[in-house]
C-alpha positions in Angstrom: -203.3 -25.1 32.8 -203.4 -26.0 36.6 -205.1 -29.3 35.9 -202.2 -30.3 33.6 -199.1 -29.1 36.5 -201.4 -31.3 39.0 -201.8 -34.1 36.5 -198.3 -33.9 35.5 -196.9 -33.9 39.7 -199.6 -36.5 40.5 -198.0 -39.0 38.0 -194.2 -38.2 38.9 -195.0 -38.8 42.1 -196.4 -42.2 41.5 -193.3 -43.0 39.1 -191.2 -42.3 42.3 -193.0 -43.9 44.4 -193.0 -47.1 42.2 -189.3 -46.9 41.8 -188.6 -46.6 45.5 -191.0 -49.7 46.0 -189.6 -51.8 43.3 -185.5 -51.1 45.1 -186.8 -51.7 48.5 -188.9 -54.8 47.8 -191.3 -55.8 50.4 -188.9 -54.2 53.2 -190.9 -50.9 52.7 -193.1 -50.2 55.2 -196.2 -47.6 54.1 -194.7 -44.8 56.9 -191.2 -45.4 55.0 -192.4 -45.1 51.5 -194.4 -42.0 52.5 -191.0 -40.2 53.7 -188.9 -41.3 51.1 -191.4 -40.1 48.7 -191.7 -37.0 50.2 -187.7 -36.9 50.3 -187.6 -37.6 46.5 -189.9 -35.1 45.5 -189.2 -32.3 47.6 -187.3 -29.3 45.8 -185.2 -28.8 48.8 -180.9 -29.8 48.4 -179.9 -31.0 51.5 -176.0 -31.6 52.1 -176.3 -35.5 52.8 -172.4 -35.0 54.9 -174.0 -32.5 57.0 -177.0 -34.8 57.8 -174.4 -37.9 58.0 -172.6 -35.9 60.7 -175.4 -35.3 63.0 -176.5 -38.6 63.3 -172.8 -40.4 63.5 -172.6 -43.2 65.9 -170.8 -42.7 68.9 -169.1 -45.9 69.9 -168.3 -47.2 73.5 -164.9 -48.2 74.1 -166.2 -50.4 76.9 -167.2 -53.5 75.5 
């Protein structure tokens, strides 16, 4: 049974990782594919405002 659940994550995994490369074109670099993979098939819900919100520019008003 374990070889099927590793057969069966080892091909989702590819099918993501195909579908990310095939939006992304050739702008993908390996690193990047590697985390958006991982992003894709993680379990985890992350709260994509939250994470926004964190990393929000902060403008000058200088220029």
């Amino acid at each position: 049974m374990t070889f099927f659940v590793s057969t069966y994550t080892c091909e989702s995994t590819f099918s993501t990782m195909n579908t990310i490369k095939r939006k992304q074109r050739n702008r993908v670099t390996n690193a990047h594919l590697e985390s958006l993979t991982r992003i894709e098939t993680t379990n985890y819900k992350y709260n994509m405002k939250k994470v926004k919100d964190m990393h929000a520019c902060f403008c000058s008003s200088q220029y």
